[in-house]
Biotite code that builds the C-alpha atoms (Angstrom):
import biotite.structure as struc

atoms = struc.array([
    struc.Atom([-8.787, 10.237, 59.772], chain_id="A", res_id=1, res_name="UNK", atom_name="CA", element="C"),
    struc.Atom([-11.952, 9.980, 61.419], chain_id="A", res_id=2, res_name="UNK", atom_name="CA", element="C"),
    struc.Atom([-14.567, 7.027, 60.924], chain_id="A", res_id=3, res_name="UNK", atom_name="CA", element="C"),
    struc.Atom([-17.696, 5.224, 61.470], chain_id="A", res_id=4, res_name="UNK", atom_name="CA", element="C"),
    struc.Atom([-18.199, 1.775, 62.192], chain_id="A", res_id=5, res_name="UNK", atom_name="CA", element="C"),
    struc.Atom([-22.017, 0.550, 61.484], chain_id="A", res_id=6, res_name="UNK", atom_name="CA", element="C"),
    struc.Atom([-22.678, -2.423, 63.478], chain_id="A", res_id=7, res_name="UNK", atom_name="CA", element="C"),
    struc.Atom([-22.252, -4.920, 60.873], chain_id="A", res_id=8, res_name="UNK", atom_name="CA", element="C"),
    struc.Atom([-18.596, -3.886, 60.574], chain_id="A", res_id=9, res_name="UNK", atom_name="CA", element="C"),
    struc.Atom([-16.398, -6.760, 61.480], chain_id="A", res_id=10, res_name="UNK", atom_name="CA", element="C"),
    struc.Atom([-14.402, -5.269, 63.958], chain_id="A", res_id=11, res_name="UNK", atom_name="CA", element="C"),
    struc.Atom([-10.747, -6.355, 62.756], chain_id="A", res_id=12, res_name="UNK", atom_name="CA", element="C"),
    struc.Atom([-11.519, -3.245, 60.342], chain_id="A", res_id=13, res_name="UNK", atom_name="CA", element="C"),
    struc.Atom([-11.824, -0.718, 63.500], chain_id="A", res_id=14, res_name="UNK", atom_name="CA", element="C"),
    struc.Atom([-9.165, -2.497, 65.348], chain_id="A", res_id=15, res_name="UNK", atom_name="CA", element="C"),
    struc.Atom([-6.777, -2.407, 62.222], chain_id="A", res_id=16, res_name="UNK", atom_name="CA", element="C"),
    struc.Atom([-7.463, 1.264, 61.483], chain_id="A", res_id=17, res_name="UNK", atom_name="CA", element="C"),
    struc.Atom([-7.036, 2.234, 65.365], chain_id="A", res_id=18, res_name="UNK", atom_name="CA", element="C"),
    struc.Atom([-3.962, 0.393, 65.483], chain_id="A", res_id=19, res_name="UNK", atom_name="CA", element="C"),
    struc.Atom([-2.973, 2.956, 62.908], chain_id="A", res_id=20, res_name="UNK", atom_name="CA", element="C"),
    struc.Atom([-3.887, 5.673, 64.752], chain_id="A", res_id=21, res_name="UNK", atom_name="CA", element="C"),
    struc.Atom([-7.175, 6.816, 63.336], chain_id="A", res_id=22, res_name="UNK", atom_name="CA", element="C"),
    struc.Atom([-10.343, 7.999, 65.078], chain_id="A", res_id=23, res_name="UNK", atom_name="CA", element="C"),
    struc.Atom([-13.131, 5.081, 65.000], chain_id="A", res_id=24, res_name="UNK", atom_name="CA", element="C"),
    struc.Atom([-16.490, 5.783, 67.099], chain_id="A", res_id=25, res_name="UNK", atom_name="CA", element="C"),
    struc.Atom([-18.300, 2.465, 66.285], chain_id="A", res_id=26, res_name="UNK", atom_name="CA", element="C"),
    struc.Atom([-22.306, 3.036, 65.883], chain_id="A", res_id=27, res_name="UNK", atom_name="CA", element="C"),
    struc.Atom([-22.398, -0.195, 69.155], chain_id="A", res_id=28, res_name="UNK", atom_name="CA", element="C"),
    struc.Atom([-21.201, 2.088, 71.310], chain_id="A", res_id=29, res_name="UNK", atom_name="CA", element="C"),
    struc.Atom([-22.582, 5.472, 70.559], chain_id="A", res_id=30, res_name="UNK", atom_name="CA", element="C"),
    struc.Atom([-26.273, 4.481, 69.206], chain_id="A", res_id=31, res_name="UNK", atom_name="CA", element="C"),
    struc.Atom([-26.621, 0.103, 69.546], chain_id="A", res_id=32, res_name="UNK", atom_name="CA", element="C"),
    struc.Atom([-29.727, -0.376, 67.025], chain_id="A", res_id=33, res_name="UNK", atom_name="CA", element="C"),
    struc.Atom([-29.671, 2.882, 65.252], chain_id="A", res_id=34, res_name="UNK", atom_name="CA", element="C"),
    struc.Atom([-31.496, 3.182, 62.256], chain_id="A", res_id=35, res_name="UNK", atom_name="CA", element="C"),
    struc.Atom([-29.454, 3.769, 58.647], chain_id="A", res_id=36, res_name="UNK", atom_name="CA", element="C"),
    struc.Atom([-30.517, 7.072, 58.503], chain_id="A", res_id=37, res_name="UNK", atom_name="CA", element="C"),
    struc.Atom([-29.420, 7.810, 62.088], chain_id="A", res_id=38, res_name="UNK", atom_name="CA", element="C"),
    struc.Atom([-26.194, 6.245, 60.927], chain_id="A", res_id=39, res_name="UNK", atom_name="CA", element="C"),
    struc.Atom([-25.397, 8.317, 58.070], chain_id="A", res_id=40, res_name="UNK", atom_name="CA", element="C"),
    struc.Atom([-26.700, 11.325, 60.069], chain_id="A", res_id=41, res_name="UNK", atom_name="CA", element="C"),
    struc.Atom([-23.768, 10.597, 62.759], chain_id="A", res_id=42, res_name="UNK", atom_name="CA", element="C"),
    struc.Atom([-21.419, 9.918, 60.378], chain_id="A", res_id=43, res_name="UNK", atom_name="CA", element="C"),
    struc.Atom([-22.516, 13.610, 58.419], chain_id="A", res_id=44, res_name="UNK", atom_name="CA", element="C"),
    struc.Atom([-22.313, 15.373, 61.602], chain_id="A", res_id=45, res_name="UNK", atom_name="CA", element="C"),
    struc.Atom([-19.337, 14.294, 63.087], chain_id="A", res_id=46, res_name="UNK", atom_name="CA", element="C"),
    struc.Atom([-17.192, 14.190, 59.399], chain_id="A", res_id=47, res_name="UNK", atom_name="CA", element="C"),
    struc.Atom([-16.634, 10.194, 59.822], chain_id="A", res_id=48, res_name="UNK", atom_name="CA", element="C"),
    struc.Atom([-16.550, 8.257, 56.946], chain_id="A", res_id=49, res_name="UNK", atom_name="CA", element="C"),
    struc.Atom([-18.444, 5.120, 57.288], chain_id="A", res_id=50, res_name="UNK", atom_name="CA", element="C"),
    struc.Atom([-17.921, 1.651, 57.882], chain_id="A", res_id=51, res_name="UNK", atom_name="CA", element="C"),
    struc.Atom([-20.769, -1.184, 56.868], chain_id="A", res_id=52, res_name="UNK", atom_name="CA", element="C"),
    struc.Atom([-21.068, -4.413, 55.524], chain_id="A", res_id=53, res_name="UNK", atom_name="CA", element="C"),
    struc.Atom([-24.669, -3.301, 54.735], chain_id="A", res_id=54, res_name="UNK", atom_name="CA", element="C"),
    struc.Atom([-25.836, -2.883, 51.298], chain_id="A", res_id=55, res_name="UNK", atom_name="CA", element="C"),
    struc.Atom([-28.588, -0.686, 52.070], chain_id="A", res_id=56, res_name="UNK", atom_name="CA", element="C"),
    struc.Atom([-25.312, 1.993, 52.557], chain_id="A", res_id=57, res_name="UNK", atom_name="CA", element="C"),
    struc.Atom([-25.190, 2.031, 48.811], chain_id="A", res_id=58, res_name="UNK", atom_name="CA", element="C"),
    struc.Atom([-29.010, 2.425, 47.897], chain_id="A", res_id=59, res_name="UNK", atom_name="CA", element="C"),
    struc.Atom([-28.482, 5.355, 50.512], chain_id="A", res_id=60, res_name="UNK", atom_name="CA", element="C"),
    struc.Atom([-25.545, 7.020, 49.380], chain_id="A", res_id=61, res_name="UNK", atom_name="CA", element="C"),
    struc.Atom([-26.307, 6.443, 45.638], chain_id="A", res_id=62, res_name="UNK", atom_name="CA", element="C"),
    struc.Atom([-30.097, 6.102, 44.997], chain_id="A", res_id=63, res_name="UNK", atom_name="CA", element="C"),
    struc.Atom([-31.239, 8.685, 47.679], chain_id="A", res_id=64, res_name="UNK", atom_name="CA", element="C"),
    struc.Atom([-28.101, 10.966, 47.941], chain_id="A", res_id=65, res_name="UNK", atom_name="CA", element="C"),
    struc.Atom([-27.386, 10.313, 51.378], chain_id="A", res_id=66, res_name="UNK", atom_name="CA", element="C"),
    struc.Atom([-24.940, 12.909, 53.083], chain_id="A", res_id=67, res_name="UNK", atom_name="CA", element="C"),
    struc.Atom([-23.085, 10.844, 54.493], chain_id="A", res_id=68, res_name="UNK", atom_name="CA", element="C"),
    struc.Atom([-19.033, 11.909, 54.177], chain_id="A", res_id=69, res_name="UNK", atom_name="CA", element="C"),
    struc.Atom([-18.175, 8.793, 52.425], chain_id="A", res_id=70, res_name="UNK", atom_name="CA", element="C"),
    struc.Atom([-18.655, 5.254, 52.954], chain_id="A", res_id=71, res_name="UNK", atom_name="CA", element="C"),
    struc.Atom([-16.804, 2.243, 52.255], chain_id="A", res_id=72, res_name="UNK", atom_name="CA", element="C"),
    struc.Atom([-18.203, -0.970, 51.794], chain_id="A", res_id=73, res_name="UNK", atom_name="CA", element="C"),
    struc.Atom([-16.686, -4.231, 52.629], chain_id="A", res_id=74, res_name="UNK", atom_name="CA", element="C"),
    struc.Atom([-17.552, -7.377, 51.076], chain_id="A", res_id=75, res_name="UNK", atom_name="CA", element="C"),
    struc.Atom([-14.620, -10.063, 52.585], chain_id="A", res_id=76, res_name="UNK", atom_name="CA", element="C"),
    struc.Atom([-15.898, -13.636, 51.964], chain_id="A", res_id=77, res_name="UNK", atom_name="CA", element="C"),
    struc.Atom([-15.208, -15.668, 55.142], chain_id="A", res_id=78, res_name="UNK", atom_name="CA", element="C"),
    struc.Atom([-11.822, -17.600, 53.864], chain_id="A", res_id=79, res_name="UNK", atom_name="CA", element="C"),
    struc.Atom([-10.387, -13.934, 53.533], chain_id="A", res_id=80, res_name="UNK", atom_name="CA", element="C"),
    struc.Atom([-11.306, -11.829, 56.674], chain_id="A", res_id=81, res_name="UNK", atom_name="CA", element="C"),
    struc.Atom([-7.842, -12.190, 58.055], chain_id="A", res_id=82, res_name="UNK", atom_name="CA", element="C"),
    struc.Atom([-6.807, -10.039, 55.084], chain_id="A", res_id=83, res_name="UNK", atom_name="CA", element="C"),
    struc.Atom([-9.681, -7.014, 56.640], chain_id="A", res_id=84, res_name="UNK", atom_name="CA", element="C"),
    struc.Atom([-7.762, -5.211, 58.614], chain_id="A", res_id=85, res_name="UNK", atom_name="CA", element="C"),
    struc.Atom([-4.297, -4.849, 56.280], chain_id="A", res_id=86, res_name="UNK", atom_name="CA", element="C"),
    struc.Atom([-6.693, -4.315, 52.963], chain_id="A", res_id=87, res_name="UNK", atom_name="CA", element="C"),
    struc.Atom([-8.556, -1.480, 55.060], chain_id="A", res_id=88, res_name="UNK", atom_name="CA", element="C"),
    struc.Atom([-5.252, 0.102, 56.314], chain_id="A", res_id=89, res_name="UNK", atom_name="CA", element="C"),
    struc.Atom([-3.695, 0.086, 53.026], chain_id="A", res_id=90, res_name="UNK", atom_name="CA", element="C"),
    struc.Atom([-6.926, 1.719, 51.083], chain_id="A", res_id=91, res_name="UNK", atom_name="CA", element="C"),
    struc.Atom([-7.199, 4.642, 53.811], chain_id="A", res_id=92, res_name="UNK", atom_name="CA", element="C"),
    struc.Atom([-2.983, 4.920, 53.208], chain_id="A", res_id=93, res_name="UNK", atom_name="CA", element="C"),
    struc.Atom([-3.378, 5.055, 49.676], chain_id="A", res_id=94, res_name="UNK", atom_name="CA", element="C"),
    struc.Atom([-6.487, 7.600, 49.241], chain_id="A", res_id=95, res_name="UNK", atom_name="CA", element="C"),
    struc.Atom([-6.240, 9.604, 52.202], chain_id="A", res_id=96, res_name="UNK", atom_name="CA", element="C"),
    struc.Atom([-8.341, 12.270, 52.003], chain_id="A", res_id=97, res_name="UNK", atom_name="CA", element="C"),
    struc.Atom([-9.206, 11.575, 48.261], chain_id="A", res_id=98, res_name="UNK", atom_name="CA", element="C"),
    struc.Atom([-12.060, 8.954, 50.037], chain_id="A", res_id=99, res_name="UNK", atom_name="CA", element="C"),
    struc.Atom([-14.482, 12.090, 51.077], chain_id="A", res_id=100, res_name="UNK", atom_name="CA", element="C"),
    struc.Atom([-17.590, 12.457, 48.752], chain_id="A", res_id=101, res_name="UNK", atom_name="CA", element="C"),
    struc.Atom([-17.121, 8.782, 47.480], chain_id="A", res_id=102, res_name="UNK", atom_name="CA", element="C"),
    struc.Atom([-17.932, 5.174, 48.100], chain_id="A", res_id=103, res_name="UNK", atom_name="CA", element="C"),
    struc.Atom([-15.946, 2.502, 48.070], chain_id="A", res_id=104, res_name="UNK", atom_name="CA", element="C"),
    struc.Atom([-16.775, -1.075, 47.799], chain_id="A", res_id=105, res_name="UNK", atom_name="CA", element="C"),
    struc.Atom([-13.611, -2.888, 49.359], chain_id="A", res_id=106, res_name="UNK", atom_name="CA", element="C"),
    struc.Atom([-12.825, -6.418, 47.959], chain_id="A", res_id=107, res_name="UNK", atom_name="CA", element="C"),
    struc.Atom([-9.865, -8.868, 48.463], chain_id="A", res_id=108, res_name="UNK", atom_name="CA", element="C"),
    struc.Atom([-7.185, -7.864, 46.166], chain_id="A", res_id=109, res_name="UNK", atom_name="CA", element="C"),
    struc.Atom([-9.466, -4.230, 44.901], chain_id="A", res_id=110, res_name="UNK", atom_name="CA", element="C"),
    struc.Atom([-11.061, -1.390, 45.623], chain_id="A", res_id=111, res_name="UNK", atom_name="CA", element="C"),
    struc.Atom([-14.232, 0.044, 43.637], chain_id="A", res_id=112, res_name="UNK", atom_name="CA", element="C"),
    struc.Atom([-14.359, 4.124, 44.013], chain_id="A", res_id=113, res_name="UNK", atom_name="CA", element="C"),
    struc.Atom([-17.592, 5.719, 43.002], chain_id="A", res_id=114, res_name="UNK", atom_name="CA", element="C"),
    struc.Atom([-18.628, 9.579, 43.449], chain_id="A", res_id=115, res_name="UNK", atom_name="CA", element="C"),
    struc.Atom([-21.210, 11.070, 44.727], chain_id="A", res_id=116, res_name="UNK", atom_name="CA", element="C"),
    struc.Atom([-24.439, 11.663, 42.862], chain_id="A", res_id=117, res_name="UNK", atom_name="CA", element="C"),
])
């Protein structure tokens, strides 16, 4: 699969998911200080789901119907970012596919799945 990573992604979710052999441009490499809306633009264009640990992502994708493919959201406390990577592997496993049009708040131990407005 093909993803996203805004630049408040912690990268152990890019290096997890390219470890697993998936496609991850991050936005720090193709567009350092890009605004939100340039962000969801990439990921729209290139079919990448995004990556952010920025909350605007949901007022985007929900309150303003932001094109973006899909986004997941991760909000790991400190004490359990060494769980990141596996919990992001696992999710993109489990839903494949099924994660385009939605967004996805990604917790220790859970996943939240909204669609899109």
């Amino acid at each position: 699969m093909r993803f996203l990573a805004d630049e408040s992604c912690d990268f152990a979710a890019v290096r997890a998911l390219r470890g697993a052999g998936h496609d991850v441009a991050t936005v720090a490499e193709l567009a350092p200080g890009a605004t939100d809306e340039i962000v969801t633009k990439l990921a729209r264009e290139d079919r990448r789901i995004l990556l952010t640990e920025d909350r605007d992502f949901g007022r985007l994708f929900h309150a303003e119907g932001a094109e973006a493919v899909a986004v997941i959201y991760i909000r790991f406390p400190v004490p359990a970012r060494d769980e990141l990577g596996d919990a992001m592997v696992t999710l993109v496993d489990q839903m494949g596919d099924r994660l385009f049009g939605k967004f996805v708040v990604l917790q220790p131990g859970r996943a939240r799945v909204s669609e899109s407005p």
